[in-house]
N, C-alpha and C positions, 0 to 999 in steps of 0.2 A: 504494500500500500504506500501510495506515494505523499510525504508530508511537504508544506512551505511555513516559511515563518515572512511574516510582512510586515510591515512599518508604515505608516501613511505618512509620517512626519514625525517628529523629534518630540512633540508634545502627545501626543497617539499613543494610546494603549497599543502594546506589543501583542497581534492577534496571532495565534498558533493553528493553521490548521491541518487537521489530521482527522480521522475516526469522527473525534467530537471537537469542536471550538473551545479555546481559551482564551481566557481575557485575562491577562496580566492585571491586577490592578494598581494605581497609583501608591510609588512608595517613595514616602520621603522620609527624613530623620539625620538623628545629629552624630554627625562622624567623631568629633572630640571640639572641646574647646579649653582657653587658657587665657589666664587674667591676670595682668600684670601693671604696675604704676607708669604710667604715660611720661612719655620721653620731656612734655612739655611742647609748646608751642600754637595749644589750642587758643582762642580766645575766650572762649566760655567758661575755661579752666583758671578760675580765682580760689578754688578751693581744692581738697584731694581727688582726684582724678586718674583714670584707671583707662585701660586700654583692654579688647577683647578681639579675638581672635577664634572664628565658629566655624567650625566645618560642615559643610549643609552637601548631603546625600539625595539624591530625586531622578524620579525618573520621568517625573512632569514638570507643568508649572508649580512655583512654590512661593510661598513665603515663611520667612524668618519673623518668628514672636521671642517676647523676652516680657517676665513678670516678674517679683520678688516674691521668695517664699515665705518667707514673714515678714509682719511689720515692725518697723523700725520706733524703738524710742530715742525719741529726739535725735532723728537724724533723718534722711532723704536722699534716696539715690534718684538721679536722673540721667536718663539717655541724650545725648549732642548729637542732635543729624548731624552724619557724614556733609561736610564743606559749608558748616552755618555753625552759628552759635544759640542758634535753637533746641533748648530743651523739654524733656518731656518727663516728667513726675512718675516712675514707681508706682505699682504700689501691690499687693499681696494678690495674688490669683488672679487679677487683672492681666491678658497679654497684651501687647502694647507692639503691633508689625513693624520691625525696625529694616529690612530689606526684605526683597522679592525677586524673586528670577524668571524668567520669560518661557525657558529650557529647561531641559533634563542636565545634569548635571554629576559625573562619578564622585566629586567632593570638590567644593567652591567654600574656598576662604574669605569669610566676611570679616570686616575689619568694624570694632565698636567701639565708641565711648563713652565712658559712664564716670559720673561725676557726683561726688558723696558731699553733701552740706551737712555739719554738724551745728543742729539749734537750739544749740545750749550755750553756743560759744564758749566750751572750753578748753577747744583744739583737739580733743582727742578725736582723732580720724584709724579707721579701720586698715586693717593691711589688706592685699591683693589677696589671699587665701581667704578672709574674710568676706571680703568681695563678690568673689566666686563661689561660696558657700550661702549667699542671698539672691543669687541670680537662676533662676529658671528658665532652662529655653526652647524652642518646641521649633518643627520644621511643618507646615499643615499647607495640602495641593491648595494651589488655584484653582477655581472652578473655569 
């Protein structure tokens, strides 16, 4: 019995036919990630500030979410879009789409910035392990 496998296009469920059809479905997810204190040079960055690095798996469209796992006393993480000084507030089980990809994708390095205010002012700021132990991150298709 003779099989094919077809592709309509880069964003297209991988159809198998044989005997009976399969439909691959949509699989996205996080390769690894790693957090470390920012080289400097942001301008949104007046306070501790952190740099992240996400390895995003897909074999569709996707985007990249980021929430925190718990909330913070007196203190606030927020995300800096990429090439702005715009931030965006944290906060517990809330995701918050911080990049998106068009394509499929074997693993794509996203580069993040996240930036801790502490509201107590009394400097004590978290380390990069820290950091990365508040940060939750999810890879979920595009429709």
């Amino acid at each position: 019995m003779a099989q094919r496998i077809s592709v309509a296009d880069a964003t297209s469920p991988v159809v198998i036919h044989t005997v009976h059809s399969v439909t691959i479905p949509p699989i996205v997810g996080i390769v690894g990630s790693t957090v470390m204190p920012a080289s400097g040079g942001h301008a949104a960055c007046t306070t501790s500030c952190f740099e992240s690095i996400v390895g995003v798996r897909a074999n569709t469209k996707w985007r990249l979410q980021v929430a925190l796992t718990q909330p913070l006393d007196h203190a606030a993480v927020e995300w800096i879009e990429t090439g702005t000084s715009v931030a965006h507030r944290l906060a517990p089980g809330e995701y918050l789409t911080v990049a998106a990809g068009d394509e499929s994708t074997p693993q794509w390095a996203v580069a993040l910035s996240f930036k801790v205010h502490d509201e107590t002012a009394s400097g004590a700021s978290p380390d990069a392990s820290q950091v990365a132990g508040l940060l939750s991150y999810r890879v979920v298709p595009q429709p």
